[in-house]
Rosetta silent file (secondary structure, phi, psi, omega in degrees, C-alpha in Angstrom):
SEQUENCE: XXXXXXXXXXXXXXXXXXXXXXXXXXXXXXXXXXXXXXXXXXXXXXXXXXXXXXXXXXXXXXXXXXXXXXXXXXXXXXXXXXXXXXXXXXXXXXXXXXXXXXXXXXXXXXXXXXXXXXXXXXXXXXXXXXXXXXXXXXXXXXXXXXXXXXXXXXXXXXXXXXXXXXXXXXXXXXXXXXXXXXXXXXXXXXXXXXXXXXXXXXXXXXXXXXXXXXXXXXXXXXXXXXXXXXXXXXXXXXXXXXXXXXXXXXXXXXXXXXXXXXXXXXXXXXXXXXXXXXXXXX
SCORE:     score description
SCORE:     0.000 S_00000001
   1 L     0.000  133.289  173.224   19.154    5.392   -5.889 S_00000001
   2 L   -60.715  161.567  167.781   21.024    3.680   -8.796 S_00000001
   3 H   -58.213  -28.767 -173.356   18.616    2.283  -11.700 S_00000001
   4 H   -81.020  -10.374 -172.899   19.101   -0.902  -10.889 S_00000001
   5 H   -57.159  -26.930 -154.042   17.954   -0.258   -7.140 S_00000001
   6 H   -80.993    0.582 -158.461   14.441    1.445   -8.518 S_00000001
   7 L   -98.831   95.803  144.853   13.684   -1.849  -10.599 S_00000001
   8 L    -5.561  111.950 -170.332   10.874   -4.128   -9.390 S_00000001
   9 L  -130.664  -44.930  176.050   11.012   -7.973   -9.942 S_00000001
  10 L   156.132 -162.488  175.727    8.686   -9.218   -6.927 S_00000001
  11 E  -151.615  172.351 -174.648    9.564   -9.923   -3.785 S_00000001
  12 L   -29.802  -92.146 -124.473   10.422  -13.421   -1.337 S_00000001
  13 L  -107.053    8.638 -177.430    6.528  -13.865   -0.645 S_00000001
  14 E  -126.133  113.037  167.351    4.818  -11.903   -3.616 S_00000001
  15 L  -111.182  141.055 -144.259    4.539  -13.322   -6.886 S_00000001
  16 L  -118.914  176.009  144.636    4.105  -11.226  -10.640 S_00000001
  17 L  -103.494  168.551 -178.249    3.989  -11.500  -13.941 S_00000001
  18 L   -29.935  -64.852 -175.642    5.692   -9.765  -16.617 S_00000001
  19 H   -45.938  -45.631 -168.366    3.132   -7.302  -17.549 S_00000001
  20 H   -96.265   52.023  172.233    2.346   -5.929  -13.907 S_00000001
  21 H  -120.170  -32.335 -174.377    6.637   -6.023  -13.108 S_00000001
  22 H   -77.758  -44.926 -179.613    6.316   -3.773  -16.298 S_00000001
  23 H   -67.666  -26.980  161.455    3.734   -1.544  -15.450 S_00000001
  24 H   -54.683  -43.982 -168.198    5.499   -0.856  -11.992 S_00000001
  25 H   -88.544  -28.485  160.659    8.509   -0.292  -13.224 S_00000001
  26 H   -87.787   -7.632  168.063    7.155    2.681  -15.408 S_00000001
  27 L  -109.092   15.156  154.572    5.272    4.436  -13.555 S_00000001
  28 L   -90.634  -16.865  164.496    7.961    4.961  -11.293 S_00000001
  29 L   -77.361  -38.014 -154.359   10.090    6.036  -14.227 S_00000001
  30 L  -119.186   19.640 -155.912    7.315    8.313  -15.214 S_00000001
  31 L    29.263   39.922 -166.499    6.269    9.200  -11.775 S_00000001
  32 L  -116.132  122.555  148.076    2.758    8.469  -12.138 S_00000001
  33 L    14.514  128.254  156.864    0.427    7.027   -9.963 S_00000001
  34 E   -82.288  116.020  176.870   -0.539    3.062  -10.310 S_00000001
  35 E  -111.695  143.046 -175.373   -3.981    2.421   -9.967 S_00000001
  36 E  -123.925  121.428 -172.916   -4.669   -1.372   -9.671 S_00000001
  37 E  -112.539  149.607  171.657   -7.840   -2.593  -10.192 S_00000001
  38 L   150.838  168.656  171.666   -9.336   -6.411   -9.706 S_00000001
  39 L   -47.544  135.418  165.280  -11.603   -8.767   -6.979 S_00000001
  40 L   -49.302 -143.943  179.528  -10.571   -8.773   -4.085 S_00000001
  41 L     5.540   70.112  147.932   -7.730  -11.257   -2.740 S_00000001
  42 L  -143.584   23.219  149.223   -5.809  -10.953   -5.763 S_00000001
  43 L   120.130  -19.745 -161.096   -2.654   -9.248   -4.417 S_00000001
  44 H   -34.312  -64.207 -160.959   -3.621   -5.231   -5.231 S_00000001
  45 H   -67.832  -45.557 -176.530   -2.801   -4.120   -1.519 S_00000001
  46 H   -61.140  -37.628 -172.833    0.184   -6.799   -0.895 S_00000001
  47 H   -53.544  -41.616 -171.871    1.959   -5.269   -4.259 S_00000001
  48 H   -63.758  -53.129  178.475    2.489   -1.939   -2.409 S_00000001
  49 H   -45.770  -45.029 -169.626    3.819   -3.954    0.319 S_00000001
  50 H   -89.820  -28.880  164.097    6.381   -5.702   -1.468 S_00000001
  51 H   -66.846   13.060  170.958    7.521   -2.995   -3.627 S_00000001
  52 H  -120.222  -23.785  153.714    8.513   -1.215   -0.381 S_00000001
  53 H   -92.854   -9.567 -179.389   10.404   -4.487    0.761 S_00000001
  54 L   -73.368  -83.456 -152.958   12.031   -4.955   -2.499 S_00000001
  55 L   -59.114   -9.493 -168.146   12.943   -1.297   -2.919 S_00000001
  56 L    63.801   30.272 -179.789   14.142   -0.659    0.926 S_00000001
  57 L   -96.958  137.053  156.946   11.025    2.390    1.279 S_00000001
  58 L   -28.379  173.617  140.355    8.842    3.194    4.358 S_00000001
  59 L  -133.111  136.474  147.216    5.364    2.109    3.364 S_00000001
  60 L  -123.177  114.231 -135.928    2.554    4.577    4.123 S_00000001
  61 L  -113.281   99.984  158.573   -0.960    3.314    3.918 S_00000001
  62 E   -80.350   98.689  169.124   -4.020    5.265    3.430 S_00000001
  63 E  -103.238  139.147 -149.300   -6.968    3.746    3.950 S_00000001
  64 L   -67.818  159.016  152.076  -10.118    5.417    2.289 S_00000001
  65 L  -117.279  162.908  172.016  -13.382    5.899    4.230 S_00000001
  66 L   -79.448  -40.631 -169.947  -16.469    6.820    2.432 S_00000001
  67 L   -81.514    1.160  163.249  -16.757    9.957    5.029 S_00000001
  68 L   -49.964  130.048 -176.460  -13.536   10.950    4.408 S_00000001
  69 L  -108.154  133.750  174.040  -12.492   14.552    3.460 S_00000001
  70 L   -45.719  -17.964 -172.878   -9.190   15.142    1.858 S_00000001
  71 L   -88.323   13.599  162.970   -7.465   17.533    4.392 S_00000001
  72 L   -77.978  -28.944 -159.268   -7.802   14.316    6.879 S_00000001
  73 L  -109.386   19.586  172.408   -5.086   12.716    4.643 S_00000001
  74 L  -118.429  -51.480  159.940   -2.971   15.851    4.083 S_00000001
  75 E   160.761  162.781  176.290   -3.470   16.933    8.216 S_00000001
  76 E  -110.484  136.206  149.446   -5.190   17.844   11.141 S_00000001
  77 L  -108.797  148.120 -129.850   -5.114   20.497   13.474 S_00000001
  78 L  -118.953   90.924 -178.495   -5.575   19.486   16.773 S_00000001
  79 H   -71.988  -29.772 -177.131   -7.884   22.360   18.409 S_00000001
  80 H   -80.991   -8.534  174.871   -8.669   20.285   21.312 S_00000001
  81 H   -53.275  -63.632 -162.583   -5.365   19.795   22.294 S_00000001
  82 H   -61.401  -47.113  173.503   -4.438   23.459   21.846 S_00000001
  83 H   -40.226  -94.335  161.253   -7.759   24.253   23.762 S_00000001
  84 H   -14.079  -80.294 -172.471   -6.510   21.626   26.977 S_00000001
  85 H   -14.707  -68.343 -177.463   -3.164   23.220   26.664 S_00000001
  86 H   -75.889   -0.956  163.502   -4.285   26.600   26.930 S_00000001
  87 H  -123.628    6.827  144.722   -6.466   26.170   29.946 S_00000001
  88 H  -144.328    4.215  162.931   -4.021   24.215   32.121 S_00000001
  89 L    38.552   49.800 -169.228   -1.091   24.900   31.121 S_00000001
  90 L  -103.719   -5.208 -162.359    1.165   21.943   31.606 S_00000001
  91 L   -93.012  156.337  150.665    2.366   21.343   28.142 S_00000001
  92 L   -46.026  -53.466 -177.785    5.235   21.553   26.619 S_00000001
  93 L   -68.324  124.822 -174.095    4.389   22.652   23.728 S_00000001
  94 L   -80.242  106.941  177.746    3.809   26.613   23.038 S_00000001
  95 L   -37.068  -61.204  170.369    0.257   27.334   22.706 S_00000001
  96 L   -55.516  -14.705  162.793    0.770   30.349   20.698 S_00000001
  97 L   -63.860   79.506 -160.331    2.445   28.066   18.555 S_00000001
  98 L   -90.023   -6.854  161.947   -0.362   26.707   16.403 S_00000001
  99 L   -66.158  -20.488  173.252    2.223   24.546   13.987 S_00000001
 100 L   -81.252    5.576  174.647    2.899   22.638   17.705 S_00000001
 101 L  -127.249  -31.406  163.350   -0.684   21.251   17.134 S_00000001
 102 L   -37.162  107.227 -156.202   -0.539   20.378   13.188 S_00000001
 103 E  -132.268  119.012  165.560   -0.177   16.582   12.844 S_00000001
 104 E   -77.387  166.853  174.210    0.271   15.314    9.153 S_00000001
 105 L   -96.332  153.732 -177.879   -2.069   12.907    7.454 S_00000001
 106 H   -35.851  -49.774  154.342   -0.614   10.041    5.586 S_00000001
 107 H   -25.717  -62.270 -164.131   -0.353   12.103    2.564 S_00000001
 108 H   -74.145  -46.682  160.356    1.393   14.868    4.480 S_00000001
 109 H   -34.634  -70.345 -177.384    3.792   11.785    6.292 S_00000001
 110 H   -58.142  -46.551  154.759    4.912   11.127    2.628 S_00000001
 111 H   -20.102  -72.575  178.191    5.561   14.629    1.804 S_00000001
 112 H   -97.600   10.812 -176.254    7.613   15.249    4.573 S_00000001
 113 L   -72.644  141.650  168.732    9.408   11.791    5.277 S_00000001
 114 L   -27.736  -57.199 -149.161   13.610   11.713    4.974 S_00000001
 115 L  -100.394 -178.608 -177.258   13.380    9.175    2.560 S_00000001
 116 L   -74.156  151.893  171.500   11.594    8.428   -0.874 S_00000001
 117 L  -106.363  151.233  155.171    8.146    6.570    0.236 S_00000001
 118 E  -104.877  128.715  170.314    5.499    3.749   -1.191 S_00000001
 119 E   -87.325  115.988  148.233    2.441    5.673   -0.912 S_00000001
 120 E  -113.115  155.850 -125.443   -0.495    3.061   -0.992 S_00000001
 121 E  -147.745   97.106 -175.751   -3.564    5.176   -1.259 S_00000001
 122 E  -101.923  111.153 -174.991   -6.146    1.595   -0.527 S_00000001
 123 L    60.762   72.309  174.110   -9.569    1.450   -1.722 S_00000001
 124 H   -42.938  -77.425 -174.990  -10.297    4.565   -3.543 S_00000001
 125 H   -12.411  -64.450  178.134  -13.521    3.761   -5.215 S_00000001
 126 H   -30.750  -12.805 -173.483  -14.776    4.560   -1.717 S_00000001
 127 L   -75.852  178.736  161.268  -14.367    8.129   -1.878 S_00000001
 128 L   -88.869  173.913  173.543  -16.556   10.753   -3.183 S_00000001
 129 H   -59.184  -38.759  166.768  -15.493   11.906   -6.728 S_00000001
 130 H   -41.463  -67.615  167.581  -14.377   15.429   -5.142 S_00000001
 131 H   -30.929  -88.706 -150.910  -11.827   13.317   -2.977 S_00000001
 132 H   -41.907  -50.968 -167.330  -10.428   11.375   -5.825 S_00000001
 133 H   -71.014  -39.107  177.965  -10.029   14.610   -8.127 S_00000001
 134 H   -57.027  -76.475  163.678   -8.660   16.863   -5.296 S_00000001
 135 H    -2.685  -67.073  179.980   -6.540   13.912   -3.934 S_00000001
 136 H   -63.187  -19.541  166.725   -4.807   13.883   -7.439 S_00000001
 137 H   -58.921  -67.731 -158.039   -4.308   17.648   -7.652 S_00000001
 138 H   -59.589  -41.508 -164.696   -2.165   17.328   -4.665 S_00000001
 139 H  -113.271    6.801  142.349   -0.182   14.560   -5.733 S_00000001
 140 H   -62.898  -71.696  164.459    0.162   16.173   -9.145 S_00000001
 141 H   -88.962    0.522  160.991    2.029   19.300   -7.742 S_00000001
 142 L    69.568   42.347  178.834    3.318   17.872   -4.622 S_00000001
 143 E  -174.639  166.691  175.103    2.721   19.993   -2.139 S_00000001
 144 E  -153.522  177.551 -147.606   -0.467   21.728   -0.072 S_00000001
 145 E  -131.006  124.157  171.203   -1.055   24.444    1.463 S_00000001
 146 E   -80.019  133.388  162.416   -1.981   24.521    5.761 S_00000001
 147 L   -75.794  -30.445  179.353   -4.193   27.193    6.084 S_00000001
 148 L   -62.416  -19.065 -174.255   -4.082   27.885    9.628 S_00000001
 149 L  -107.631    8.664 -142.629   -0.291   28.936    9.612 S_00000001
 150 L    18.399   87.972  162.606   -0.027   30.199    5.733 S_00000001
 151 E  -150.310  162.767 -148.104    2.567   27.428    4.870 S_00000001
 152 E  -140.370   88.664 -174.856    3.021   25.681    1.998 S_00000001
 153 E   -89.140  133.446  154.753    4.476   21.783    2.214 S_00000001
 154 E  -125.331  128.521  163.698    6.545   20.249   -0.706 S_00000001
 155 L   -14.924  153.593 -172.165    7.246   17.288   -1.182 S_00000001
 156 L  -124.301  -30.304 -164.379   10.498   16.461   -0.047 S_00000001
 157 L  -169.898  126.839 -177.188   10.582   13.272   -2.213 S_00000001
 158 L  -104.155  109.193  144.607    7.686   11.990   -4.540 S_00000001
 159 L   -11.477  129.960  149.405    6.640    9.261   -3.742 S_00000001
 160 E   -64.729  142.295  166.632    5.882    5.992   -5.146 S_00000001
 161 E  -132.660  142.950 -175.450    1.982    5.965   -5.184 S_00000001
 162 E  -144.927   99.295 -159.641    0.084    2.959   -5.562 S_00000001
 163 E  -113.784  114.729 -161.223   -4.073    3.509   -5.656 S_00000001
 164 E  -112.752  148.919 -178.381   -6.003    0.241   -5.290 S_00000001
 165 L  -140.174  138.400  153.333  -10.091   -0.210   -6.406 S_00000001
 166 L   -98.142   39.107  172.708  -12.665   -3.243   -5.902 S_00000001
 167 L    12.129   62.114 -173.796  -14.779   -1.312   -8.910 S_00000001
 168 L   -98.420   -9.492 -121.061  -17.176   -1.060   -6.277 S_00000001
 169 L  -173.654  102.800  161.882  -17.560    2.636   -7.249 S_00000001
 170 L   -69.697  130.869 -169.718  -16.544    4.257  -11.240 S_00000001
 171 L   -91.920  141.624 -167.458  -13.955    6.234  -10.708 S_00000001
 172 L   -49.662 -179.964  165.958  -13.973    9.684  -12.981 S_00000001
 173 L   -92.182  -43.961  158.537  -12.592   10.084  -16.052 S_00000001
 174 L   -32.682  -30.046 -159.202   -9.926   12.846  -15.169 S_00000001
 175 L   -85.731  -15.518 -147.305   -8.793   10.563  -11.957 S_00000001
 176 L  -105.534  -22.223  169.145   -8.324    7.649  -14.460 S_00000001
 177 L   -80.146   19.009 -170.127   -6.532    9.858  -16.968 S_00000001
 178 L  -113.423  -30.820  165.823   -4.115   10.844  -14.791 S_00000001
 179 L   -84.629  166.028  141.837   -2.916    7.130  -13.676 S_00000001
 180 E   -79.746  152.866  161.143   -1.537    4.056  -15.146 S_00000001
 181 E  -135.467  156.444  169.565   -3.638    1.437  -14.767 S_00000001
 182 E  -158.388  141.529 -172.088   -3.544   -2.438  -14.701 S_00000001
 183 E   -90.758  105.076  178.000   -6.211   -5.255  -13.851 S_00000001
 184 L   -64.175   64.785 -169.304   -4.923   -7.757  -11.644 S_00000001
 185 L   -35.748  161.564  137.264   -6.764  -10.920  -13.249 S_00000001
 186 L   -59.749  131.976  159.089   -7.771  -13.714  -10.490 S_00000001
 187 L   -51.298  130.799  167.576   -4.857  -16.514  -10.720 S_00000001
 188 L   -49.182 -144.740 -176.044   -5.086  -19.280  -13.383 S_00000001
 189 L  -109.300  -19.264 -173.640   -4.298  -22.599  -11.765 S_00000001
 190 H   -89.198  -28.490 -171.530   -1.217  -22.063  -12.940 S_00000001
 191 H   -79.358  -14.793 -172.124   -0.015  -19.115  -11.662 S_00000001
 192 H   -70.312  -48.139 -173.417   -1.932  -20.412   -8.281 S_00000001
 193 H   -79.886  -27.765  172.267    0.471  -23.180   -7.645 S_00000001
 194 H   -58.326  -38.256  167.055    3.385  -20.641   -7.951 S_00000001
 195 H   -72.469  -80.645 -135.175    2.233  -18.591   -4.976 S_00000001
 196 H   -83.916   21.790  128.156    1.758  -21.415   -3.063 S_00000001
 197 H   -28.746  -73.577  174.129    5.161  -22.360   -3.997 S_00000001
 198 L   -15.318  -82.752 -174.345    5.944  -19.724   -1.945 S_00000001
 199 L   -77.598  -31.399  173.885    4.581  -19.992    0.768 S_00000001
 200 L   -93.838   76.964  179.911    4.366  -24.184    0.970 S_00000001
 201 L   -65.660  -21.020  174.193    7.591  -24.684   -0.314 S_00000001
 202 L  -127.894   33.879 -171.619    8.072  -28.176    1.194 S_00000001
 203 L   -90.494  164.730 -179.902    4.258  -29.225    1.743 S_00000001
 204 L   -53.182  142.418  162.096    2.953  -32.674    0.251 S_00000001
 205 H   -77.248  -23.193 -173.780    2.223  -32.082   -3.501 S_00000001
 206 H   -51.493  -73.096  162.688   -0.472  -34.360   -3.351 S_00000001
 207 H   -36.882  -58.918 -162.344   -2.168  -31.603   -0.696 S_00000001
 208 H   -74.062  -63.904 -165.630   -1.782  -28.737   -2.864 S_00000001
 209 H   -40.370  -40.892  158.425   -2.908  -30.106   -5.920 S_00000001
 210 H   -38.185  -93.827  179.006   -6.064  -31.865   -4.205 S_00000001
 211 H   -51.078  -14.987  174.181   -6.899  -28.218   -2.565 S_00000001
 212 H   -81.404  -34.621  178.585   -5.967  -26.283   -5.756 S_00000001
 213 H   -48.968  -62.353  179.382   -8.830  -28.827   -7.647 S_00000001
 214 H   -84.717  -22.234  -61.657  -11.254  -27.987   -5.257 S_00000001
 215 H  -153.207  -60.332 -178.991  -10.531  -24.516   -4.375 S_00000001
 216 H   -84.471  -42.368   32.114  -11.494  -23.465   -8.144 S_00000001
 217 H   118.234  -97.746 -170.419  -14.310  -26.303   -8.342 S_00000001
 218 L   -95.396   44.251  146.050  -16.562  -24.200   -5.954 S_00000001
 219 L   -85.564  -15.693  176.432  -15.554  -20.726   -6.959 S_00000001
 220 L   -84.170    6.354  173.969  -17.767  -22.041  -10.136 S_00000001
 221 L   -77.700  127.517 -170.343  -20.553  -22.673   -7.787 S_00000001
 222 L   -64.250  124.756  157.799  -23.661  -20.346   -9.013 S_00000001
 223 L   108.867   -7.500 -176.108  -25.014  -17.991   -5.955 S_00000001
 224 L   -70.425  116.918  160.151  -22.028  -17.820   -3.768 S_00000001
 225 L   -66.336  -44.969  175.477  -21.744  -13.969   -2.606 S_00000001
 226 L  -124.276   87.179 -179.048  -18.111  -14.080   -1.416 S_00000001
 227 L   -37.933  131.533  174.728  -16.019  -16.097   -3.637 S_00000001
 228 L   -94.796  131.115 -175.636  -13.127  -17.176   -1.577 S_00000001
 229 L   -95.432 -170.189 -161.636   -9.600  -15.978   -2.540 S_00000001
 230 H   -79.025  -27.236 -179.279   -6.230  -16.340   -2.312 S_00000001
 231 H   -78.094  -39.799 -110.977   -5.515  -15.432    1.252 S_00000001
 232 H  -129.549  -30.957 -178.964   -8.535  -17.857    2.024 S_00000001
 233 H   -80.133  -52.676  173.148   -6.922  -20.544   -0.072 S_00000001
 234 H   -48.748  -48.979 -178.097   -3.711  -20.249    1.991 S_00000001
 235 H   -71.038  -41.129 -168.695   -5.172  -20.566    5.293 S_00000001
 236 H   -49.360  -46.087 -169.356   -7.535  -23.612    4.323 S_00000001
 237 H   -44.792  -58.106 -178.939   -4.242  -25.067    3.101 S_00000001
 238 H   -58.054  -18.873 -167.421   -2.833  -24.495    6.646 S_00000001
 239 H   -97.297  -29.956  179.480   -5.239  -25.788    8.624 S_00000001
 240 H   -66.982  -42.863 -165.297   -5.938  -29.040    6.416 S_00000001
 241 L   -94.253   -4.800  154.583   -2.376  -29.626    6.476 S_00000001
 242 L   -54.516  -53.162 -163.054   -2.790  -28.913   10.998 S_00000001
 243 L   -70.007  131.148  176.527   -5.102  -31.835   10.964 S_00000001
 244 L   -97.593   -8.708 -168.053   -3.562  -34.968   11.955 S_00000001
 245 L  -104.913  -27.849  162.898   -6.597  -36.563   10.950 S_00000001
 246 L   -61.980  129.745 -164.841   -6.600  -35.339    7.268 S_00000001
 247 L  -137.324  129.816 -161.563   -5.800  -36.886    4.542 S_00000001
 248 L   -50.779  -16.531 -170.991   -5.885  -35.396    0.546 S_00000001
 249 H   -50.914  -46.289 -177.890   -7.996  -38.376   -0.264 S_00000001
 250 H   -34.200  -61.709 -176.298  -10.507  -37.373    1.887 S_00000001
 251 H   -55.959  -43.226 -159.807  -11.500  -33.939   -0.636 S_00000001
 252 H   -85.331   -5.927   82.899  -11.721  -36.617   -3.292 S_00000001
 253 L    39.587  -51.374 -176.685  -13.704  -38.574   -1.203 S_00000001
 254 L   124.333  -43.370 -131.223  -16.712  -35.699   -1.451 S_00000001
 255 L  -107.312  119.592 -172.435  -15.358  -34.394    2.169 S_00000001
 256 L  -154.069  106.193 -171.698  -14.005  -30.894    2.865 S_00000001
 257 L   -60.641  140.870  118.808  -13.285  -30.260    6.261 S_00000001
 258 L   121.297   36.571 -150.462  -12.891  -26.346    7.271 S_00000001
 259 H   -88.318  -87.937 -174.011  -15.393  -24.702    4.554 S_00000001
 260 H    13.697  -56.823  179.176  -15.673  -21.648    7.156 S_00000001
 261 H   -71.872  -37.590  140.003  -11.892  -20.752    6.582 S_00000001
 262 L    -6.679 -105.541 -149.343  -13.052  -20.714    2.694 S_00000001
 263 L   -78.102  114.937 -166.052  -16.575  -19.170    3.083 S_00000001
 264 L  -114.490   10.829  163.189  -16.964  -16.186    5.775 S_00000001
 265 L   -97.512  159.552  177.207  -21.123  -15.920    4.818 S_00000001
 266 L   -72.629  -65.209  168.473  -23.221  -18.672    6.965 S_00000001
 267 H    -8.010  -70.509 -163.575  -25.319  -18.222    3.701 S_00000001
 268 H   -95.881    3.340  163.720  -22.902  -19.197    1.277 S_00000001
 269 H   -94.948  -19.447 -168.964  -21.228  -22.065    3.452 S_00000001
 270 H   -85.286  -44.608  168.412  -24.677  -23.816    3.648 S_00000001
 271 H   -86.123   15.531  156.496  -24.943  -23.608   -0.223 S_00000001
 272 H   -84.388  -19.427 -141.093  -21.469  -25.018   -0.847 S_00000001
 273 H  -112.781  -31.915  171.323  -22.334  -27.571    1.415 S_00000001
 274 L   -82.958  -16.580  178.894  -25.477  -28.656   -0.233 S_00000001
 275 H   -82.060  -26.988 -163.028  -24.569  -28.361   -4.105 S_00000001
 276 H  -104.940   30.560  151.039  -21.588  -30.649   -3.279 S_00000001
 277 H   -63.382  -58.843 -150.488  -23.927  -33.274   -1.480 S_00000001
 278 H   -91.021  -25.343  167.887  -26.211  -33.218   -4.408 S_00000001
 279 L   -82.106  -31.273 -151.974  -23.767  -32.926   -7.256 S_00000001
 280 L    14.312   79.298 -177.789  -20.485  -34.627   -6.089 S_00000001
 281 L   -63.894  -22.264  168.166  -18.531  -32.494   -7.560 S_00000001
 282 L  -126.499    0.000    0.000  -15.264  -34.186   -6.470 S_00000001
């Protein structure tokens, strides 16, 4: 790839700011790992996604379990398979052959893929620490070893890697010296109307602004468990803007149709619904 192919600007439907366009763009110069940290719905997961439509790459997407063990995401061999095989004896596949049963793990898919990859490596924090620190070994020296055959994979092409956290979980100190990192802020208001630039590009302005007003208005409400986010902001937008019967006045009005697509606790739609009876907040 030429330089200008490897450089990261955003992509049709994702939008950045300088700082994380910068930090992208270096650790792919410096091969290093991204790790992206912030709340959830604030783009962490979508970045890997776009830098693999920008860039023309595969994407391949691990996502962590807590019960995971690393050689799931490097590969499995598939004993019952071999086991079936070998007691009816219908397959193709040569029994004695135990590399005919060895199926990579997303890791190992990235390894051994044609082309250069975007690795996204999706909610680490979940892991045990042992995961994270092994996990990093591997994708330090680029290669792993199957034990059942004695073979030894290398990388064919290293990866982009892009390792996303909800700081549900502190991550080690070793794992965190070994990335870049950058915090993915929740959008101002300002940067808020730029995605849904995006995506409304010819909706009433009237609508967005109205729904951007309230949108942050009860993310400040005290007691709410699940804050509603950016994806959650998009759909209300769609459905309010569905309604033949809706009209932006209405939110200033006190009325806001559709809290559900917002709020996904019963809990926390029942106390949206009662602070902005008793306050009238818009």
């Amino acid at each position: 790839m030429t330089p200008a192919q490897t450089q990261f600007t955003g992509a049709a439907r994702y939008v950045l700011d300088d700082e994380l366009a910068r930090i992208v763009n270096i650790s792919m110069a410096l091969e290093m790992p991204l790790l992206l940290k912030g709340e959830p719905g604030t783009g962490k997961t979508m970045l890997a996604h776009a830098i693999a439509e920008t860039l023309k790459m595969p994407l391949i997407v691990l996502n962590v379990k807590s019960s995971m063990k690393l050689i799931d995401a490097l590969y499995q061999y598939d004993t019952l398979t071999r086991l079936n095989d070998s007691r009816f004896g219908d397959s193709s596949r040569n029994v004695s052959n135990i590399e005919d049963y060895i199926k990579m793990g997303k890791i190992g898919q990235a390894f051994v893929a044609d082309q250069r990859t975007v690795l996204l490596i999706d909610e680490i924090d979940k892991a045990e620490t042992d995961f994270q620190d092994d996990m990093l070994d591997v994708l330090d020296q680029m290669e792993f070893d199957i034990i059942e055959i004695d073979k030894t994979v290398c990388a064919r092409h290293r990866p982009v890697i892009v390792i996303t956290s909800n700081a549900k979980k502190d991550l080690s100190d070793p794992f965190l010296g070994r990335c870049n990192f950058h915090h993915i802020a929740f959008p101002d208001p300002k940067m808020m109307r730029k995605i849904l630039g995006v995506h409304f590009p010819d909706l009433d302005r009237q609508l967005i602004d109205v729904a951007i007003e309230a949108f942050y208005r009860l993310r400040e409400i005290d007691g709410v468990e699940k804050k509603p986010a950016t994806r959650e902001l998009i759909n209300w937008i769609r459905a309010l803007n569905a309604d033949p019967d809706f009209s932006p006045k209405d939110i200033g009005k006190g009325e806001l149709p559709y809290l559900g697509v917002l709020f996904k606790k019963s809990g926390d739609i029942g106390r949206v619904g009662t602070t902005v009876s008793r306050r009238r907040l818009f």
